[in-house]
Every structure is written in structure tokens, then in C-alpha cells.
N, C-alpha and C positions, 0 to 999 in steps of 0.2 A: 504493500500500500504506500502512496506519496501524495503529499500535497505540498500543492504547488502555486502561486501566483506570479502577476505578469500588467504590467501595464501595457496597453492593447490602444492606441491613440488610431481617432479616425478624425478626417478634415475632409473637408469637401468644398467644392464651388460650383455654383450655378450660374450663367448671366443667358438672359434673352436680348440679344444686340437687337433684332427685327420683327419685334414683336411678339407676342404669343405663342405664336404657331409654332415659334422655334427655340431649342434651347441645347444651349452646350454647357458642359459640364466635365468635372475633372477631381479626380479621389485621391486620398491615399489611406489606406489602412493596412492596421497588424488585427490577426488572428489567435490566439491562443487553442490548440488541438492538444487531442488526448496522442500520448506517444507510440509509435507502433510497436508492437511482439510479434517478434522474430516465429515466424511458423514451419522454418525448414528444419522437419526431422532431423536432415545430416548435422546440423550445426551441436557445437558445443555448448550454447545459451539459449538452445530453441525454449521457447514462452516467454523468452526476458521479457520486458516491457518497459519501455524507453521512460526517462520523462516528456513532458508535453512541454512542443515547440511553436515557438512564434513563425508564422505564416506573415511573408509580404504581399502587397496587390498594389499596382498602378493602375488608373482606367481613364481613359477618354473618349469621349462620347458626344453624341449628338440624339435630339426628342425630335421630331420634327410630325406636325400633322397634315394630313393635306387630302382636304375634304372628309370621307368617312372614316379614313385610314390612317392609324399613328404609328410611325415606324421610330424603330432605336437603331443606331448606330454606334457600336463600341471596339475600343483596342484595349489591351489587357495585359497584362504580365505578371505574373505571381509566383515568387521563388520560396521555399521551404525547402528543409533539410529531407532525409530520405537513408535508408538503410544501404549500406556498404561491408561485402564481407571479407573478411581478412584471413586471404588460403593460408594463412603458415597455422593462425591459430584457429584457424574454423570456427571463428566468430561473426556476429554481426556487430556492427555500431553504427548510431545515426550522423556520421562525420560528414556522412553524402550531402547533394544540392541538387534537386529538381527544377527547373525552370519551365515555366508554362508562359508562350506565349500566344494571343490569340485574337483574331476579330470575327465578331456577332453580328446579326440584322435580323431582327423580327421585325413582322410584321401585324398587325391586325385589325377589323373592320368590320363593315358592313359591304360586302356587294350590290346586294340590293335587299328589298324589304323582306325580313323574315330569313334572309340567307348571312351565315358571317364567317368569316376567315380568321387563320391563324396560323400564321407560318415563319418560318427562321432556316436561316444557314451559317454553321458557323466551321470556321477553321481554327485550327489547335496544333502548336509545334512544342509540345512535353518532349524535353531532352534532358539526362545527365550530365550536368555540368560540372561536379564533382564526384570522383569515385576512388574506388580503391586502386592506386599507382596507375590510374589513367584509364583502365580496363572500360571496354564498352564509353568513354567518356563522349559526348557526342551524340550518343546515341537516342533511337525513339524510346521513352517510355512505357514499358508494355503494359495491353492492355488499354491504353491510350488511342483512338484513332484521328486522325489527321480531318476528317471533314464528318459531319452529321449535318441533317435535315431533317423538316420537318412541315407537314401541312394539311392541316384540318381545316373538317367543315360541318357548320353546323345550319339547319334546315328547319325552321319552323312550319310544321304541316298544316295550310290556311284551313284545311276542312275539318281538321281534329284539333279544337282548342285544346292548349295545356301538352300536344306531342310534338316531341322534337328526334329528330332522326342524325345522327353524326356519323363522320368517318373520319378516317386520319391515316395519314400514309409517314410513315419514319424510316429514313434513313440511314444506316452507319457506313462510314468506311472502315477499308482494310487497317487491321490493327497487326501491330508484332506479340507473340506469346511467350517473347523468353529476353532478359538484357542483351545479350550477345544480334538481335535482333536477325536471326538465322533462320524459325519458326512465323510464318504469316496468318494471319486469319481472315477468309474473304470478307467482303462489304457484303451487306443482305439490306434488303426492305421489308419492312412490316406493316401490315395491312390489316389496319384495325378498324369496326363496326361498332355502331353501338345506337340506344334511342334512351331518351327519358319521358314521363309521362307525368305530369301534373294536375291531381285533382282534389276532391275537398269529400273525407270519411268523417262523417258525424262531430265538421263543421271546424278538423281540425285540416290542413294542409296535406298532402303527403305526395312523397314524389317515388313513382316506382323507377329502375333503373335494371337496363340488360343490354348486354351485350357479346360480343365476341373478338378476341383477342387473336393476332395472327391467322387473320381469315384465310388465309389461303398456305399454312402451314409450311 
């Protein structure tokens, strides 16, 4: 058991130069996270459990609306420590440095009446920045992949008050499955359905919900 504190400072700025519709913006914050344990049997310390490390993040961004539609625009970069093992003594220690950099774009709306969107694409460059004597140093973070998306819709039915009908299509790309980044895992899409139905039982609200998840398996 450990306990542990951290001062964790976040700053911010907002300005709309051109009015309303538009706004930039720009961050800085600390994180305080629970520490990782070590879960490779082979190791010497397998279940250690690290203390909890301070996370960094830079962000800069753009709000902008334009007509039905409010879109985000962000850049990103987020460094924390990260586990490194040490072959002589077949240990781990959090010495490591992850680096995440990355840019976002959502989107969402109305298309027209009773129809609405929700969608995003983002890119993500997770590298080791620091390892053990250089090993895999550079490399993609696995388990990390480089591009996702995403884009739902949702369908108010005019003839059945209270139903609504969705779907959603997500994306991943190819990720790596090992540091040495020698192991691939393809990109796939998933194709999700679903409705909700809102009505009124003995005067109180209630909303039923179903659906199906990876429709096309």
C-alpha cells in the first residue's frame, strides 16, 4: 500500500477574436495516475506496483460553429513515464517516456429535421522516447493505433413519437502487438445498430433501449 500526493496545476485560455461562432483556445495541464504493475510472469518483480506518476498534456484548438454544425479542432501532446525492462536483472522500472502526439476533428449536428450526426477523425503518433539502452527507442507504442474514426447517426421516426432509430460505423487502424514493433494487427470496422423508444408507464417517463453491436460480425 502507498500514499501518495502531487500538485497537478491546470491553466487555460480562451479568446473569440471574430465573434461567437469562433473560439481558440490553448491548455496546459498535469495528471496524477495510479502507477503501473508489472504483469510479465518472466520478470523478477512481476505484480510490483509502481508509485503514481505525473502525466503532461499541451492542447491547441479551435470551437468553431457554422450553421447546424459545431466542429472542434485540436493538436495535443502528452508525455508520461512508462515501464522499461532491465535484461541483466529481469526487472521492470518506470524510468521509460511515452510521448503521445496527436490531432482530433469532431464533428456534430443537425442534417436536417429529426436527423443528426456525429462524427470524428483523429491521428495519434505514441512513441518511446525513452527506454532501456535505446532498445525499440522510437518506436510505435503497442496496442496504440495511428488513425480511428468515427460516424453516427441518429433518426427521429416522424410516425412513431418518442422512436428513434441509430447507427454508427467505427473505425481503427492497424496497430503493433509487441515493443520491438515486428507483430501487426489489421485495421477492422465496426458496425453498430441500435433504437430507443420513449414513453410514459403510469405517468412516470421511461425509455426502453436495444440494440446490436458489431452487426455484421
Amino acid at each position: 500500500a502507498y500514499k501518495e500526493t502531487a500538485w497537478t496545476p491546470e491553466v487555460g485560455v480562451v479568446v473569440k477574436p471574430w465573434g461567437d461562432h469562433l473560439s481558440l483556445y490553448a491548455n496546459y495541464m498535469e495528471g496524477l495516475s495510479q502507477g503501473d504493475t508489472v504483469t510479465d510472469t518472466t520478470a523478477a518483480n512481476v505484480n510490483e506496483v509502481f508509485e503514481p506518476y505525473k502525466s503532461q498534456q499541451f492542447e491547441l484548438g479551435a470551437k468553431w460553429d457554422i450553421g447546424r454544425f459545431r466542429n472542434t479542432l485540436s493538436f495535443y501532446q502528452i508525455s508520461k513515464p512508462s515501464m522499461i525492462k532491465d535484461a541483466l536483472t529481469n526487472t521492470y522500472n518506470d524510468d521509460g517516456e511515452q510521448r503521445n502526439r496527436g490531432v482530433e476533428w469532431t464533428t456534430a449536428g443537425e442534417l436536417m429535421e429529426n436527423l443528426r450526426l456525429l462524427g470524428g477523425i483523429s491521428y495519434l503518433d505514441a512513441a518511446y522516447t525513452k527506454t532501456a539502452a535505446g532498445v525499440n527507442k522510437g518506436n510505435d507504442v503497442m496496442g496504440i493505433p495511428h488513425w480511428q474514426s468515427n460516424l453516427g447517426v441518429e433518426w427521429d421516426v416522424p410516425l412513431q413519437q418518442g422512436l428513434t432509430l441509430s447507427a454508427s460505423a467505427i473505425h481503427t487502424g492497424s496497430m503493433y502487438a509487441d515493443n520491438a514493433n515486428t507483430q501487426e494487427i489489421p485495421s477492422w470496422t465496426e458496425v453498430d445498430v441500435g433504437g430507443r423508444f420513449t414513453t410514459t408507464v403510469n405517468n412516470r417517463k421511461v425509455v426502453l433501449r436495444g440494440g446490436v453491436d458489431n452487426l455484421f460480425d
